[in-house]
PDB file of N, CA, C and O in Angstrom:
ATOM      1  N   UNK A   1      13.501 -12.821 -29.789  1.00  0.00           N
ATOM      2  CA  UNK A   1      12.181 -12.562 -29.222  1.00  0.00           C
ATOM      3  C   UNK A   1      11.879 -11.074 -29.365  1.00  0.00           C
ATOM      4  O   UNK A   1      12.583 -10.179 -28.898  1.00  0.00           O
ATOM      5  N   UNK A   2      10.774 -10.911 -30.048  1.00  0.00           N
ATOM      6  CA  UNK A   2      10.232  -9.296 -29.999  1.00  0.00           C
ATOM      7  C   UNK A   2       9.943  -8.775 -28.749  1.00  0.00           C
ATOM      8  O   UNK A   2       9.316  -9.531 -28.007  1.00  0.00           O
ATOM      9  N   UNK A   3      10.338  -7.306 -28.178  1.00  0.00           N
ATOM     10  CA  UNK A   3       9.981  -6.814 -27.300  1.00  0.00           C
ATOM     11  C   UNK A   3       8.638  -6.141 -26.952  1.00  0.00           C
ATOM     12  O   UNK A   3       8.024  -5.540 -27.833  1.00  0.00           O
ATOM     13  N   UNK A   4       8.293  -6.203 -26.031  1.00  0.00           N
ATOM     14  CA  UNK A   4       6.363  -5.971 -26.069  1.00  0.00           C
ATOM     15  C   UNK A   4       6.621  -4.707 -25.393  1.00  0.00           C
ATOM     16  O   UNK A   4       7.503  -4.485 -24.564  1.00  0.00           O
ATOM     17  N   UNK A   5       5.696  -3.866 -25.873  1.00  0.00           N
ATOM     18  CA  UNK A   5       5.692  -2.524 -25.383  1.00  0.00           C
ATOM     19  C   UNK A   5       4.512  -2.359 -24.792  1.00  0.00           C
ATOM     20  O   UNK A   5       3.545  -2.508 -25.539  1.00  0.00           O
ATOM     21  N   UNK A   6       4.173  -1.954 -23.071  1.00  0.00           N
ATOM     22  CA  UNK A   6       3.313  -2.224 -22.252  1.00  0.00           C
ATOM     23  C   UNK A   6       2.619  -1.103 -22.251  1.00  0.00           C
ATOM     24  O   UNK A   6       1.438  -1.162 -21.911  1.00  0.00           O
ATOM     25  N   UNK A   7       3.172   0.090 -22.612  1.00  0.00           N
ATOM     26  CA  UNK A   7       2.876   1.550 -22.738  1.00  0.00           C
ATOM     27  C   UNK A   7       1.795   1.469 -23.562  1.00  0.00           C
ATOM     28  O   UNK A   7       0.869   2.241 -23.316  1.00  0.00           O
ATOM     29  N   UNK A   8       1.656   0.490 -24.762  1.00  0.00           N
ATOM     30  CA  UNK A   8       0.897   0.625 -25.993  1.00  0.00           C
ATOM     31  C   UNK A   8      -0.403  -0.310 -25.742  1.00  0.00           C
ATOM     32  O   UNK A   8      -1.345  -0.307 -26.535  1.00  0.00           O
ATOM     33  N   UNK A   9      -0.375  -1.221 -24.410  1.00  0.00           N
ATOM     34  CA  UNK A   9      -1.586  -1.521 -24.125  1.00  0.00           C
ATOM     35  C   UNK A   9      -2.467  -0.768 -23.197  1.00  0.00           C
ATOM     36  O   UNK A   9      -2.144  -0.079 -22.229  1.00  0.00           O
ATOM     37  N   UNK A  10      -3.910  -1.092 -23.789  1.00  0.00           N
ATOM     38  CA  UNK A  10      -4.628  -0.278 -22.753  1.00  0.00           C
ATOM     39  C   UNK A  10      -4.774  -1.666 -21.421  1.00  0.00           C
ATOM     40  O   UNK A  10      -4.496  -2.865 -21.446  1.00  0.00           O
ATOM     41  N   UNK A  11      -5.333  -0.764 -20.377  1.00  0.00           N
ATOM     42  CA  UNK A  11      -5.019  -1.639 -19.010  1.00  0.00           C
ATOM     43  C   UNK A  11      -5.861  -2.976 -19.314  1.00  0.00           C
ATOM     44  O   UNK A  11      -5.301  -4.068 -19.224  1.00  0.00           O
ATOM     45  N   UNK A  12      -7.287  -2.866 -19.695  1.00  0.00           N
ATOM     46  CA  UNK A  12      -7.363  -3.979 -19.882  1.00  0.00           C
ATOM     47  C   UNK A  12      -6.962  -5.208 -21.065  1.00  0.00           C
ATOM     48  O   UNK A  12      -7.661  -6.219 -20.999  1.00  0.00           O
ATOM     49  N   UNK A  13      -5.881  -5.178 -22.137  1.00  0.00           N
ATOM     50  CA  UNK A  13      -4.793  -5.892 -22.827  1.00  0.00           C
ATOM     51  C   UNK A  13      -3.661  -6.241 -21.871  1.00  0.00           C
ATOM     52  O   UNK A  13      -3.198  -7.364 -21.672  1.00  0.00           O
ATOM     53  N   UNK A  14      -3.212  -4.837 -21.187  1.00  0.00           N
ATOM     54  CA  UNK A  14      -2.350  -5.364 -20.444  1.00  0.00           C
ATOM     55  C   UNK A  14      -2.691  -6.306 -19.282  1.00  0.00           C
ATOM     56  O   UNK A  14      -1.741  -7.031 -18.987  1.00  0.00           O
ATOM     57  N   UNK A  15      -3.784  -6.486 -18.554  1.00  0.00           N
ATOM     58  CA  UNK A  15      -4.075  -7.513 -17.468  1.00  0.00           C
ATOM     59  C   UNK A  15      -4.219  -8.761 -18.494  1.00  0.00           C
ATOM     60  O   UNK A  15      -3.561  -9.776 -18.268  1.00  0.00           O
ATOM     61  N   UNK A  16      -4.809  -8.713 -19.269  1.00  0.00           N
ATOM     62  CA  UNK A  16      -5.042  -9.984 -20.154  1.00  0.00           C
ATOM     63  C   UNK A  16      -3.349 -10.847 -20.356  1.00  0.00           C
ATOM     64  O   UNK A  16      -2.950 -11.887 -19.832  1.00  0.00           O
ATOM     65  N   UNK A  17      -2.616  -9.854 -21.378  1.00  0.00           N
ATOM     66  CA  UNK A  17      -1.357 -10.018 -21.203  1.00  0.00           C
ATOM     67  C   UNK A  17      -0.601 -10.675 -20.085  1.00  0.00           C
ATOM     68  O   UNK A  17       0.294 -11.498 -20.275  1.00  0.00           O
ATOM     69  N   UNK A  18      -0.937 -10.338 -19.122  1.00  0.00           N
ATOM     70  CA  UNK A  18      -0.133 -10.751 -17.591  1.00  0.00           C
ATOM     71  C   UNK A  18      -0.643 -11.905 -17.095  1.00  0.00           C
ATOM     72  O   UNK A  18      -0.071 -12.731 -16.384  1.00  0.00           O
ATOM     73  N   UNK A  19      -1.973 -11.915 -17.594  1.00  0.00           N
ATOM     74  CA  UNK A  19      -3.254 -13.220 -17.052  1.00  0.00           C
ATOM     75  C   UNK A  19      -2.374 -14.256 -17.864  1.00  0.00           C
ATOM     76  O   UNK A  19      -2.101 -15.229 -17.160  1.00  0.00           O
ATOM     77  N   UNK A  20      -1.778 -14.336 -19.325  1.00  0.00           N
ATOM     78  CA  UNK A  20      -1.660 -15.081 -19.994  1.00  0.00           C
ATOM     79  C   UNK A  20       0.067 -15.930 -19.998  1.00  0.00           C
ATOM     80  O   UNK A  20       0.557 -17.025 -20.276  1.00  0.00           O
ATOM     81  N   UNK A  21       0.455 -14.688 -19.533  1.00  0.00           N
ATOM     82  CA  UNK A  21       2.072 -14.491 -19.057  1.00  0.00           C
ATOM     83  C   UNK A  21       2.556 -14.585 -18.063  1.00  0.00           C
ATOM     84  O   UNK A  21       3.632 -13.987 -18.078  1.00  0.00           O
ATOM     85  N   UNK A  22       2.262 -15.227 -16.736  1.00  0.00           N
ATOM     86  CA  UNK A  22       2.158 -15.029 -15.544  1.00  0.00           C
ATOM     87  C   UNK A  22       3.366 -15.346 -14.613  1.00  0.00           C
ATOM     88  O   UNK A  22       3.396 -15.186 -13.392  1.00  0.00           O
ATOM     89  N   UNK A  23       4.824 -16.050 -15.792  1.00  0.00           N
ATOM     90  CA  UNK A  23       5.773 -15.798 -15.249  1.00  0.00           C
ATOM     91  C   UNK A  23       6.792 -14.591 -15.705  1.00  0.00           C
ATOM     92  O   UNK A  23       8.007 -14.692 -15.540  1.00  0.00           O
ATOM     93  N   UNK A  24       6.206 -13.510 -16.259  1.00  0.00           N
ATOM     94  CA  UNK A  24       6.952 -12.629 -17.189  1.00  0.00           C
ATOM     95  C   UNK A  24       6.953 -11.726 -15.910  1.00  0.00           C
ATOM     96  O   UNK A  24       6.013 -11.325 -15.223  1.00  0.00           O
ATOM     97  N   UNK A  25       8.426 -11.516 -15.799  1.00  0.00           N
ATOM     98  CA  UNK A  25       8.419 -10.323 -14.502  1.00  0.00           C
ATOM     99  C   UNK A  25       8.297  -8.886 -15.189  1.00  0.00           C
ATOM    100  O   UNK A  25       7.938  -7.934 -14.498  1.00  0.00           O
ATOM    101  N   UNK A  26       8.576  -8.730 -16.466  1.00  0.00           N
ATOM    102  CA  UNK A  26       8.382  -7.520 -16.761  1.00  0.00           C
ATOM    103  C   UNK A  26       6.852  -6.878 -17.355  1.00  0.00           C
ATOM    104  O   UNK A  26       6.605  -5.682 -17.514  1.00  0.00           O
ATOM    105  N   UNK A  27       6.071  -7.855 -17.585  1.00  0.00           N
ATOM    106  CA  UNK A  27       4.498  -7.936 -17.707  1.00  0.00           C
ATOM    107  C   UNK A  27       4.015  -7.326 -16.264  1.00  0.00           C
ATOM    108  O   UNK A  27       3.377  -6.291 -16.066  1.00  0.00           O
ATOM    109  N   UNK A  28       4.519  -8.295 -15.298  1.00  0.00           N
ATOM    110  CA  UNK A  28       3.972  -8.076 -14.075  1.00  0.00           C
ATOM    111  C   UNK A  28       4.477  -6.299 -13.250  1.00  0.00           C
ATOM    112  O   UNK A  28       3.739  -5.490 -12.688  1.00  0.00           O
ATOM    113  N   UNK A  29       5.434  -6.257 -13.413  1.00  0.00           N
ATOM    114  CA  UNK A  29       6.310  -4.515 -12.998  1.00  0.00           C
ATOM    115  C   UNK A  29       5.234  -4.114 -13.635  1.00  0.00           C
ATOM    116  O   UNK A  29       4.461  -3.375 -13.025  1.00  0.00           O
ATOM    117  N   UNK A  30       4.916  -4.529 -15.081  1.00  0.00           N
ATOM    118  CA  UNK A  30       4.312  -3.411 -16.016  1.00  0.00           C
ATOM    119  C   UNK A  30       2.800  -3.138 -15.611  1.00  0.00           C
ATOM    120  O   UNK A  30       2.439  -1.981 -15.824  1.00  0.00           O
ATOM    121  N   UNK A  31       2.104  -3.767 -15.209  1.00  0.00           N
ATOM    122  CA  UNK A  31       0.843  -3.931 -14.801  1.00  0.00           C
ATOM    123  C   UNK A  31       0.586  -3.550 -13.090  1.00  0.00           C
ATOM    124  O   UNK A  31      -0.500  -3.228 -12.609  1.00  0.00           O
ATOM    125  N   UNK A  32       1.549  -3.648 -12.537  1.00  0.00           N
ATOM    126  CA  UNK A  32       1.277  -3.066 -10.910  1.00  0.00           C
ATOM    127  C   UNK A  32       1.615  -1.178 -11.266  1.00  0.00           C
ATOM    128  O   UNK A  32       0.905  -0.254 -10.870  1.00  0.00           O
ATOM    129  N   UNK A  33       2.820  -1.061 -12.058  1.00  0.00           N
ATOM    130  CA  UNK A  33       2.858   0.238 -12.039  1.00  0.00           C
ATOM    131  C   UNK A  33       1.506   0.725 -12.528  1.00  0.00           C
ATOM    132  O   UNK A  33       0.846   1.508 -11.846  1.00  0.00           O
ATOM    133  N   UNK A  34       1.164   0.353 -13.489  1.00  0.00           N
ATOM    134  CA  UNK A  34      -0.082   0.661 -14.123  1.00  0.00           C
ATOM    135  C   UNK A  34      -1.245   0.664 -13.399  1.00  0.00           C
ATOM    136  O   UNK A  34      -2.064   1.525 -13.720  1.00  0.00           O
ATOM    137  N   UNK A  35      -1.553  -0.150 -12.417  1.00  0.00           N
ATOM    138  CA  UNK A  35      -2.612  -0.209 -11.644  1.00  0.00           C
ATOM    139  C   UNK A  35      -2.134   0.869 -10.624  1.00  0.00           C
ATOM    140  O   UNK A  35      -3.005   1.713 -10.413  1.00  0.00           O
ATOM    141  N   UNK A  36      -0.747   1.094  -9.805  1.00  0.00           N
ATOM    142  CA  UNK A  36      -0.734   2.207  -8.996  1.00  0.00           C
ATOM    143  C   UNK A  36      -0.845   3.654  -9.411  1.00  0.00           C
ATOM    144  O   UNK A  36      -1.192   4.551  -8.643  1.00  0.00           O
ATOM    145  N   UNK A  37      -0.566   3.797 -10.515  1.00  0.00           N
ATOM    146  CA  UNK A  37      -0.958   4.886 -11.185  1.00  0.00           C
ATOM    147  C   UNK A  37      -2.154   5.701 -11.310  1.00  0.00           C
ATOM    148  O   UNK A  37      -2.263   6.903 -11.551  1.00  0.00           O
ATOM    149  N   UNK A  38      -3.191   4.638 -11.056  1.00  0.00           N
ATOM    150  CA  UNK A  38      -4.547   5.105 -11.009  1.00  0.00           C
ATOM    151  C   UNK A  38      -5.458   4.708 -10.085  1.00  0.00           C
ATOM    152  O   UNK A  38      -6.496   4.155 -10.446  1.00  0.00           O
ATOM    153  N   UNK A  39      -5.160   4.960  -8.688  1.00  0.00           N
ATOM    154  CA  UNK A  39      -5.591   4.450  -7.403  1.00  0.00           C
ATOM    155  C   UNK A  39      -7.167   4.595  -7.735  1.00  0.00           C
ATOM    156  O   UNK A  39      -7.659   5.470  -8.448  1.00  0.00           O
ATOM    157  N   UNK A  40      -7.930   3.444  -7.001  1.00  0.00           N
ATOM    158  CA  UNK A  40      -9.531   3.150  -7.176  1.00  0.00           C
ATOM    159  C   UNK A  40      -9.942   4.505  -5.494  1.00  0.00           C
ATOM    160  O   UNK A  40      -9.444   4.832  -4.416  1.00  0.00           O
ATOM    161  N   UNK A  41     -11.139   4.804  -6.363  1.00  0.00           N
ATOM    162  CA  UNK A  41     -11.477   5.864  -5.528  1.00  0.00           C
ATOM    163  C   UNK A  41     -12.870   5.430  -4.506  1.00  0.00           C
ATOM    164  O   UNK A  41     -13.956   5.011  -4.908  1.00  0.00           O
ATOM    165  N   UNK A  42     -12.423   5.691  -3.000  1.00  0.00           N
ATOM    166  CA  UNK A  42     -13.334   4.790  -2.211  1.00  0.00           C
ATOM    167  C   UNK A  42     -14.606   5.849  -2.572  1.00  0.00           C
ATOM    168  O   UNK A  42     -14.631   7.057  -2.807  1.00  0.00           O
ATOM    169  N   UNK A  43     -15.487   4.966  -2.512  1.00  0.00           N
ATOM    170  CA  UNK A  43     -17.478   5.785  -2.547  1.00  0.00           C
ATOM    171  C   UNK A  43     -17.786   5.973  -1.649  1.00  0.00           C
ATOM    172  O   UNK A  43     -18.497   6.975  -1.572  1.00  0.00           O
ATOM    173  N   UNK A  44     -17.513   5.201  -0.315  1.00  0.00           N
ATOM    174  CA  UNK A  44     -18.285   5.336   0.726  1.00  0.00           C
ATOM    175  C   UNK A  44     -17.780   4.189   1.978  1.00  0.00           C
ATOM    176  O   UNK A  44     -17.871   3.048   1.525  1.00  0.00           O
ATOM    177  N   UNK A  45     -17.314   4.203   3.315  1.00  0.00           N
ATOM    178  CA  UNK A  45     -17.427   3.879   4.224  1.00  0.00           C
ATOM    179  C   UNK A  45     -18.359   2.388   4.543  1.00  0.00           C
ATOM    180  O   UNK A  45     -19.541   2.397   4.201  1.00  0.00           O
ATOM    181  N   UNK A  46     -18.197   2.035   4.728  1.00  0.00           N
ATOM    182  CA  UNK A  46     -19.138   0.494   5.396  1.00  0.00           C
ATOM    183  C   UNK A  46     -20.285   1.358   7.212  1.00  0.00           C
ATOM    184  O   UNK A  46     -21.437   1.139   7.586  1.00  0.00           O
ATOM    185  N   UNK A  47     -19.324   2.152   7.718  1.00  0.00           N
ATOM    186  CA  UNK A  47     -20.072   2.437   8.721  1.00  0.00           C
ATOM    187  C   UNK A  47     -20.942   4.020   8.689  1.00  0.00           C
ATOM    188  O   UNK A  47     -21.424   4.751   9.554  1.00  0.00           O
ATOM    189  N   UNK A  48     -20.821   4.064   7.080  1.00  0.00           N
ATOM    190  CA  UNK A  48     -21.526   4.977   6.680  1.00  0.00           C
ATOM    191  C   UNK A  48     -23.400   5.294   6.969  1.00  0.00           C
ATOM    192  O   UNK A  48     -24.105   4.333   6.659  1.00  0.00           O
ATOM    193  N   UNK A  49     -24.037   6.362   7.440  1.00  0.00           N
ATOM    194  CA  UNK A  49     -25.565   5.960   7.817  1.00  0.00           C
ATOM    195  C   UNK A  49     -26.158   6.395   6.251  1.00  0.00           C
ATOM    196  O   UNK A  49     -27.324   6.779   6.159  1.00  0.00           O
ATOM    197  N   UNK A  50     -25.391   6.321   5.189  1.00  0.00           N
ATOM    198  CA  UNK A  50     -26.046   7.056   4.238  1.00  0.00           C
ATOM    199  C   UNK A  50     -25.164   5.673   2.779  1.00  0.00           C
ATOM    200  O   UNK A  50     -24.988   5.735   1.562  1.00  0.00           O
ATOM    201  N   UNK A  51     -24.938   4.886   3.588  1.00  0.00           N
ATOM    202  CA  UNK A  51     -24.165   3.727   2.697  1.00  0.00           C
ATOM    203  C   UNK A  51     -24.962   3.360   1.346  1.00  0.00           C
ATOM    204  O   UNK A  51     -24.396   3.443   0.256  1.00  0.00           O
ATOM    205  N   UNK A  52     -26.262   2.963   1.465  1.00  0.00           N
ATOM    206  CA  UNK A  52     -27.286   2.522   0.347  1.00  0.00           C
ATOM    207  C   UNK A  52     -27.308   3.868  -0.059  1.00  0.00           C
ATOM    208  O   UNK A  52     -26.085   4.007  -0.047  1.00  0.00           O
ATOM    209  N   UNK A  53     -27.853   5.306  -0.516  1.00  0.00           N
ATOM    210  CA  UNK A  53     -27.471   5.888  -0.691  1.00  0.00           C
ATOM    211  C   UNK A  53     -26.335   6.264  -2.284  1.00  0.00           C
ATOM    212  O   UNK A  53     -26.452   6.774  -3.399  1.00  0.00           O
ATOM    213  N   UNK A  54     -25.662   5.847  -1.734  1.00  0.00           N
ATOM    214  CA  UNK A  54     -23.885   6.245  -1.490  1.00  0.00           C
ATOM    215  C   UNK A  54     -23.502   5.413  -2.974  1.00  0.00           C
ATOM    216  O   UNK A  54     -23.017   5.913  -3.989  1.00  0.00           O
ATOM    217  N   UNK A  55     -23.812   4.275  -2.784  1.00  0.00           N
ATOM    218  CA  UNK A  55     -24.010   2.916  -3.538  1.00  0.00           C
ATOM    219  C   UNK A  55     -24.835   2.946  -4.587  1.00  0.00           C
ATOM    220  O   UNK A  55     -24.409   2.552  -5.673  1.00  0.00           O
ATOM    221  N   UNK A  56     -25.934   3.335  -4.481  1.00  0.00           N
ATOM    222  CA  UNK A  56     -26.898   3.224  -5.634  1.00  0.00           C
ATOM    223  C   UNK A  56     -26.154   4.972  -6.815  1.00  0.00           C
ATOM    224  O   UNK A  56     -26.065   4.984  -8.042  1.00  0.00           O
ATOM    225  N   UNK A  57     -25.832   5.975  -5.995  1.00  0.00           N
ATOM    226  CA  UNK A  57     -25.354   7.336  -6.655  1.00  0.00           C
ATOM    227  C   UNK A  57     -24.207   6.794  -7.146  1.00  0.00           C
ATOM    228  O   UNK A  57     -23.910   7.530  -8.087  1.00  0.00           O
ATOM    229  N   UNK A  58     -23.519   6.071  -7.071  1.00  0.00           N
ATOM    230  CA  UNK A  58     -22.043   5.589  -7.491  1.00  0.00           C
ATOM    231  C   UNK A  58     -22.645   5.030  -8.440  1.00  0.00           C
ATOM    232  O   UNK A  58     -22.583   5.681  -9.483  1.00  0.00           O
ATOM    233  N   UNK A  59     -23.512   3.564  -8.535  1.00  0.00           N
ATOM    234  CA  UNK A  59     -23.763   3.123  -9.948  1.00  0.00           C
ATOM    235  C   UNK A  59     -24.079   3.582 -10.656  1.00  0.00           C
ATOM    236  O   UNK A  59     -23.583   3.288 -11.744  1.00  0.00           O
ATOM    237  N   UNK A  60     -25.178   4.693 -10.614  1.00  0.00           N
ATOM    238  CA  UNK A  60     -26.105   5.277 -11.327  1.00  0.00           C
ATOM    239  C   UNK A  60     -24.664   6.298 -12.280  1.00  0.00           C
ATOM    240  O   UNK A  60     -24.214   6.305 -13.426  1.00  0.00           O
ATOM    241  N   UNK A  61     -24.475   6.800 -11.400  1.00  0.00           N
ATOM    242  CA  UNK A  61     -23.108   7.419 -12.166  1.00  0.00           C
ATOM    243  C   UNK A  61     -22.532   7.080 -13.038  1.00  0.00           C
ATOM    244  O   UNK A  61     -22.277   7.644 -14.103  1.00  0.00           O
ATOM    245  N   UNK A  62     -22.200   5.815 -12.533  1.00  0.00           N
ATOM    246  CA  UNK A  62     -21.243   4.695 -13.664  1.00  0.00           C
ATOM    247  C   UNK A  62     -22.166   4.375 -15.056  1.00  0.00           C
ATOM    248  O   UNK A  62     -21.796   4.473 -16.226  1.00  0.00           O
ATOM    249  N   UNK A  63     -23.160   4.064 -14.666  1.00  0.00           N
ATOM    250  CA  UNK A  63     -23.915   3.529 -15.546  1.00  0.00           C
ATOM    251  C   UNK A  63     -24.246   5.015 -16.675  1.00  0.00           C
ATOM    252  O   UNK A  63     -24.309   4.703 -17.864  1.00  0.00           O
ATOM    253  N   UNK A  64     -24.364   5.910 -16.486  1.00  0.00           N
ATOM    254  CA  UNK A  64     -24.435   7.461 -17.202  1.00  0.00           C
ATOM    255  C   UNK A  64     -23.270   7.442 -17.764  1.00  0.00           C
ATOM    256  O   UNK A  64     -23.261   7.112 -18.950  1.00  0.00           O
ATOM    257  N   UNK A  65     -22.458   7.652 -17.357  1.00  0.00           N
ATOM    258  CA  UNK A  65     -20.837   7.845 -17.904  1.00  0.00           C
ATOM    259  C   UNK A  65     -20.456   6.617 -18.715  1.00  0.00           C
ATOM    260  O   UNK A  65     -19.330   6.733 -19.198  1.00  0.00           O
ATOM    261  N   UNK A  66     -21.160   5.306 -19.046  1.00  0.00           N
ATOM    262  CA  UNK A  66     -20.776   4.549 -19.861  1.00  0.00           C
ATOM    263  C   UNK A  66     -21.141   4.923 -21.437  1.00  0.00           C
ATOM    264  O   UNK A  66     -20.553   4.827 -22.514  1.00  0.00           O
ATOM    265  N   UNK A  67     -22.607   5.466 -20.923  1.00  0.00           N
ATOM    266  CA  UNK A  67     -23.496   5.342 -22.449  1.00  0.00           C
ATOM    267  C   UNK A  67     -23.408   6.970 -22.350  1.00  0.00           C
ATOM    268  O   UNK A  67     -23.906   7.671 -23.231  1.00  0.00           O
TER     269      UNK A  67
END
């Protein structure tokens, strides 16, 4: 069996990979490290008074930084 090198996927191959592989324990190590590596960054609070706001500047962002 060839060895798969997890390093050489980008994250989304590697979730695909794991989606497809789902008893491979070393897919799975490989994909949590990978996801802790790059913690999701909170936007904003729920009991925030500036939440909508907060929400619409986050997409708008996203949506700039794509194109």
């Amino acid at each position: 069996m060839n060895q798969i090198n997890y390093a050489t996927m980008t994250d989304e191959e590697l979730k695909d990979y794991f989606l497809k592989h789902r008893n491979n324990k070393a897919a799975l190590q490989a994909y949590l490290d990978r996801i802790n590596q790059n913690p999701k960054q909170v936007i904003v609070n729920p009991d925030d008074p500036n939440f909508d706001e907060k929400i619409q500047a986050a997409i708008l962002s996203k949506l700039q930084n794509k194109n």
